[in-house]
N, C-alpha and C positions, 0 to 999 in steps of 0.2 A: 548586348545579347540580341540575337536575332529574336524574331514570333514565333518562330520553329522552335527554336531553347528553352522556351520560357514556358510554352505550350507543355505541359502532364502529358506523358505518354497514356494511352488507354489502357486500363488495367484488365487484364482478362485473367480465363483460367491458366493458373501454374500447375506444375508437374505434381504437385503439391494433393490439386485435385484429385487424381487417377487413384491412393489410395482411401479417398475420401468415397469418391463413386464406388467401387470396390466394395468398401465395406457397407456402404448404406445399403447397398444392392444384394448384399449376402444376409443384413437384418431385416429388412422390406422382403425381401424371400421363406427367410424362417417365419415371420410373423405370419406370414400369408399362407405359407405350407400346413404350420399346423394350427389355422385357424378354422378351416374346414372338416369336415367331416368326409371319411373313408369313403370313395368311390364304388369300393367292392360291395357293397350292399347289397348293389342291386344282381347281383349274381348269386346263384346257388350255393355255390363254393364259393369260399374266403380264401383268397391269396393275399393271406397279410403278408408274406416278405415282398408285397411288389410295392407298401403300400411305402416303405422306406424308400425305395428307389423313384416313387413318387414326389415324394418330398426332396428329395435330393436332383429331382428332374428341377423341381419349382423353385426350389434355388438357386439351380443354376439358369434358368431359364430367365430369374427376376436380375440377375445382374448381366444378361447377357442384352435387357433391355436396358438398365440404367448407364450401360458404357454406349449401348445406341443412343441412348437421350444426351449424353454428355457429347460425342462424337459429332451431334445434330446439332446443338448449342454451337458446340467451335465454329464448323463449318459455314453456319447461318452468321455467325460473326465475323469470318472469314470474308465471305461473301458479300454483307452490308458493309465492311471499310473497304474494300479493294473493288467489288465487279465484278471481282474475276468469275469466267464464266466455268472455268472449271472446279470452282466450289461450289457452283450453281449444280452444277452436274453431281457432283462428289452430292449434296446435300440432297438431291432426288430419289438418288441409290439408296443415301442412311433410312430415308424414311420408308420408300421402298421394302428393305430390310426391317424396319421396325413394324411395318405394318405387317409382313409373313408371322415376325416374334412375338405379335399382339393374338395374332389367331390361331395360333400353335401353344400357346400360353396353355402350360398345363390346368391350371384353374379352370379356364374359361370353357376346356373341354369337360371336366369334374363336373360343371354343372349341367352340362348339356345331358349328362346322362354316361351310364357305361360305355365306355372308351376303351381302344387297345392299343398295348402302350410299347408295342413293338418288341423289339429287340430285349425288352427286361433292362440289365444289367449293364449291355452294351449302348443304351440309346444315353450316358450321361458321358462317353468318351466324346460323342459330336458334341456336349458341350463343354465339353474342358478344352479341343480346339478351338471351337469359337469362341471361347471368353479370351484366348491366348491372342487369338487375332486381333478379335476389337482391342485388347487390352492395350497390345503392341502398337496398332493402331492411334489409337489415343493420345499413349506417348508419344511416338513420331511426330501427330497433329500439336501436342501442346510444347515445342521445341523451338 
């Protein structure tokens, strides 16, 4: 046998991952959503039904980060066996992207104080594409 044969292939993430991320990213959201306290406080008026669509923002919002953190892992792995410079690239944009998801992170505006939270109802459609992308994404990268 050659040194090539005999050599362990590097074990990375399998496909296996994606609903592993997925779902950590959906409890790491619950936990997080309703670990805090209601943002509407500090308003006159209580708009409790936005406070649901708040929590379902932070949900989606915490696994739209954990398919970035996963997406970044590959790529960076990618990147350190090959060279290649277009994972160099691909891994500027993930972070890029993760660093917008980090400051848009519904939390982190909760505590800055009363916040408006756009569209209501509509503002969790932008993330059920985005999770579909990165999701789609992910697969394709772990193939």
């Amino acid at each position: 046998m050659s040194a090539e044969a005999q050599q362990a292939p590097a074990k990375g993430p399998t496909k296996l991952w994606l609903p592993v991320v997925l779902t950590s990213g959906v409890l790491v959201g619950a936990i997080l959503s309703y670990s805090i306290p209601a943002p509407f406080g500090y308003w006159e008026f209580g708009p409790n039904r936005l406070y649901g669509i708040l929590v379902l923002h932070t949900i989606l919002s915490t696994v739209s980060i954990a398919l970035l953190l996963a997406l970044a892992v590959v790529y960076v792995r990618v990147y350190a066996q090959t060279g290649a410079r277009f994972a160099l690239g691909i891994t500027v944009v993930l972070f890029a992207l993760l660093i917008e998801a980090l400051v848009e992170y519904p939390l982190f505006l909760v505590l800055s104080g009363p916040f408006n939270l756009g569209q209501g109802p509509f503002l969790t459609f932008a993330d059920f594409f985005t999770i579909a992308a990165y999701t789609v994404f992910l697969y394709l990268s772990l193939e």
